[in-house]
Structures are given as structure tokens and as C-alpha cells.
C-alpha positions in Angstrom: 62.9 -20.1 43.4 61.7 -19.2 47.0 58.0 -19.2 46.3 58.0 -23.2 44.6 56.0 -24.8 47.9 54.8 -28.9 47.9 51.7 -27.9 46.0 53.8 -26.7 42.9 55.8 -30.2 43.0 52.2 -32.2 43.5 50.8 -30.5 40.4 54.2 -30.5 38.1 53.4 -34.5 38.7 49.9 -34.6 38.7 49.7 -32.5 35.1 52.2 -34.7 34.0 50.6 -38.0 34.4 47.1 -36.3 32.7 49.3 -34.7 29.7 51.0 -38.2 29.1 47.7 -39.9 29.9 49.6 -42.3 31.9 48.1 -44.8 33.6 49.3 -48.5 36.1 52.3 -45.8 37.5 54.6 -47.1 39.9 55.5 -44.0 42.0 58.4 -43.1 43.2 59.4 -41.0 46.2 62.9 -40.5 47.7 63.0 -38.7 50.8 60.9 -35.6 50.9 59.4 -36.8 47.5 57.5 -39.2 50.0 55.5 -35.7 50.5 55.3 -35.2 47.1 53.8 -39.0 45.8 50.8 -39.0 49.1 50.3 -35.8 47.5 49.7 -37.0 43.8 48.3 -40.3 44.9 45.4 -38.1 46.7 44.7 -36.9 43.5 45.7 -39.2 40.9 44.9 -42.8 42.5 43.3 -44.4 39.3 46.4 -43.9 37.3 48.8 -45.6 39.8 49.8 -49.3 40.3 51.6 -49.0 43.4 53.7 -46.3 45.5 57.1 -46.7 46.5 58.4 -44.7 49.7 62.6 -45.3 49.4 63.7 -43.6 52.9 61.0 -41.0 52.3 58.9 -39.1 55.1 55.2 -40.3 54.6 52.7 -37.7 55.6 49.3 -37.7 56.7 47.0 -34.7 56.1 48.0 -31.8 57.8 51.6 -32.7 58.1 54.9 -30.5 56.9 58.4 -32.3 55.7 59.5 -30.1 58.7 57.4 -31.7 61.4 59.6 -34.9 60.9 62.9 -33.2 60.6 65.6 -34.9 63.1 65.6 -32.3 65.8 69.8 -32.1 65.5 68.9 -30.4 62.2 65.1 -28.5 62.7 66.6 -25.7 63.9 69.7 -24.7 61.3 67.2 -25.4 58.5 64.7 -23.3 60.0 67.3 -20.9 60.4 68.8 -20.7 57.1 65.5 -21.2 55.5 63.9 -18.2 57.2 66.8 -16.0 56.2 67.6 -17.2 52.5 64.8 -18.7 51.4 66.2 -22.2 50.8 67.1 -25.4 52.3 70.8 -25.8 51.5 71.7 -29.7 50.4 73.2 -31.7 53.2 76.5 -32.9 52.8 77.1 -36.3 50.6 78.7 -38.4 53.4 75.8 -37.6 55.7 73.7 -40.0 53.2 76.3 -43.0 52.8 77.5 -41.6 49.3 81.2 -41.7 50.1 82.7 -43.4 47.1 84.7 -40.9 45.2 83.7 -41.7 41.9 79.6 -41.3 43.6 80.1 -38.4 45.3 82.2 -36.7 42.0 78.8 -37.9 40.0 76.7 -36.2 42.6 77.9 -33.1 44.2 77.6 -31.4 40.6 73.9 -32.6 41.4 73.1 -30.7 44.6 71.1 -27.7 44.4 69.3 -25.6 47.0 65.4 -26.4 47.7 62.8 -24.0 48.3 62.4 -23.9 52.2 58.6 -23.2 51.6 58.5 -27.1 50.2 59.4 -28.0 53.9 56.9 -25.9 55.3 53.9 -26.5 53.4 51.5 -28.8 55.0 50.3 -31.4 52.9 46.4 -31.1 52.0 44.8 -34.6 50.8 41.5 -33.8 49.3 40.1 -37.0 48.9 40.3 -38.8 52.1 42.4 -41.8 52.1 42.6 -42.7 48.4 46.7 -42.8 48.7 46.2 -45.7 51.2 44.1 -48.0 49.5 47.1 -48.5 47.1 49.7 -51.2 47.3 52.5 -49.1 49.5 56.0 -50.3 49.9 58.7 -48.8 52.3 62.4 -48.8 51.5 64.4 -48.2 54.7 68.0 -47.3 54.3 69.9 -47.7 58.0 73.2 -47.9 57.3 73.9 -45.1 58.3 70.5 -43.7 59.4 69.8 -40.3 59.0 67.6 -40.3 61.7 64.4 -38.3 60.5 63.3 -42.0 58.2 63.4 -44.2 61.8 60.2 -43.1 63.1 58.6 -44.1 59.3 60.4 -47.6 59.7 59.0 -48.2 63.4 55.3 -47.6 62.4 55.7 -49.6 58.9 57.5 -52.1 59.6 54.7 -54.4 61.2 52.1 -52.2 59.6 50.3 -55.2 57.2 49.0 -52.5 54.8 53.1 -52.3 53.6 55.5 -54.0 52.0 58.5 -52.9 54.5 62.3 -53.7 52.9 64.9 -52.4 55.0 68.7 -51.9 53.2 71.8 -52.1 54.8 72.7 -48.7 53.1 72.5 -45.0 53.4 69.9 -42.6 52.2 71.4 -42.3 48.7 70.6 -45.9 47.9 70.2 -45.2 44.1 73.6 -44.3 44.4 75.0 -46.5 46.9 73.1 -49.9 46.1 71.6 -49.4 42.2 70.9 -52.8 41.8 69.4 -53.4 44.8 66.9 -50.3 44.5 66.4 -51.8 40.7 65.0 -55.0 42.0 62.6 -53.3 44.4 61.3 -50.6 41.7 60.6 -54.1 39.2 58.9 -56.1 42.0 56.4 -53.1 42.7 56.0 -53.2 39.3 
């Protein structure tokens, strides 16, 4: 729907890790997900072991998905999200997912996201608790996307990070499983 914003995603996660009382969470974030995990790692530190970024924006308070947006594409998404509402998927090959069995899988998969997620600027709440975590950044350049290179430049010397670049598009679930498994079972 048009009114879901970041603050509906945060809390779908946060009330999910208190209903399940989970606790020593490795959190995921793929792409604008990286919004959504600083979100519930403001809030939910304690019950986290680790956050993973794969090719994900990482915000600091104050910050909007949209502020990060490769400027070839701010202004069509602002455009079509100011008239519909939504932020249309971007097309498979624009992500690396070009294997026709993958991109047969995933198409199906697409759906429109509320533009108000890209708009929202992210509120932290209790200072820096998201940073005190172990942090690890998952860089897919090949191809680049261009809106993840500016998170790569800062993190890649950045000692507070575990920085891992692939050799693989966006997609990388889809396009290198096995390498992405790896990762996900060393921040564990």
C-alpha cells in the first residue's frame, strides 16, 4: 500500500524479534533493507549478534533511501513515485540476474514498493547503539549499480567493518548463493 513508510518495515521486524523472543540475531539487509536493519538495530541492539549490509544503503540519522539514489535514477523514481504512489522494481539485468532459469525464478517475485519507504528519513532513537555492533559490508561490483559505491568507498578501510567485496551483481543471493551462504555463516 502507498501509506507503508520505513517505520512500518522497522517495527514489522522489531515486533517480530520480541514476539519470538529472539535473541544473538544475525541481521540481514539487502539493499534498501540496509535502512530497515540501522533502523531495528537502534532499537533492538541486545537481541543481535551481528548486522550484515549485502549491497545495502547504510544510513545515519536523518537520512532517506532517496538521498543515496544514483542521480541517473532520482529523478524517474521521484517522478513515478509522486504520481503512483510506488517505486516500480528495476529491471532484473540491471542487478546481474541474467541467467534465464534466475531471472524466470524472480520476475514472478517483483512487486511495486511504497515510495513513502524511500522517502522516510530514518530516526535512530538511541544514539549509536547500531554501531557498537559487529557490522559487515557485502559489496557486489560486478556490475555496480552505482547508488552502493559511495557505501563501499567509506567502509572499505573503515576498521569498525568487516568489508567483502563480490565480483557479482546486486542480486548476489541469486547470482552467487553460495558465496552469500558463506558470509551469512561467518557473521554468525
Amino acid at each position: 500500500r502507498p501509506d507503508i513508510d520505513l517505520d512500518t518495515h522497522i517495527q514489522d521486524v522489531v515486533a517480530y524479534l520480541q514476539m519470538e523472543d529472539l535473541s544473538d540475531v544475525v541481521l540481514v539487509g539487502h539493499s534498501y533493507a540496509g535502512m530497515v536493519i540501522t533502523g531495528v538495530a537502534d532499537r533492538e541492539a541486545p537481541r543481535l549478534r551481528s548486522l550484515v549490509y549485502l549491497d545495502a544503503f547504510v544510513p545515519e540519522n536523518g537520512n532517506a533511501m532517496i538521498d543515496f539514489v544514483a542521480p541517473e535514477r532520482r529523478a524517474g523514481l521521484i517522478k513515478s513515485g509522486t504520481e503512483t504512489g510506488f517505486m516500480n522494481p528495476l529491471p532484473l539485468k540491471v542487478f546481474g540476474v541474467t541467467d534465464p532459469k534466475d531471472v524466470a525464478w524472480a520476475q514472478p517475485r517483483l512487486v511495486k514498493q511504497s515510495f513513502r519507504t524511500t522517502t522516510q528519513p530514518i530516526r535512530l532513537v538511541n544514539g549509536n547503539a547500531h554501531l557498537r555492533l559487529p557490522r559487515t559490508y557485502v559489496y557486489c561490483s560486478s556490475p555496480a549499480t552505482g547508488s552502493f559505491d559511495q557505501f563501499a568507498a567509506r567502509i572499505r578501510t573503515d576498521p569498525g567493518w568487516k568489508f567483502i567485496e563480490l565480483k557479482t551483481g546486486h542480486d548476489a543471493m541469486i547470482t552467487a548463493p553460495q558465496d552469500v551462504t558463506r558470509i551469512l555463516l561467518e557473521a554468525a
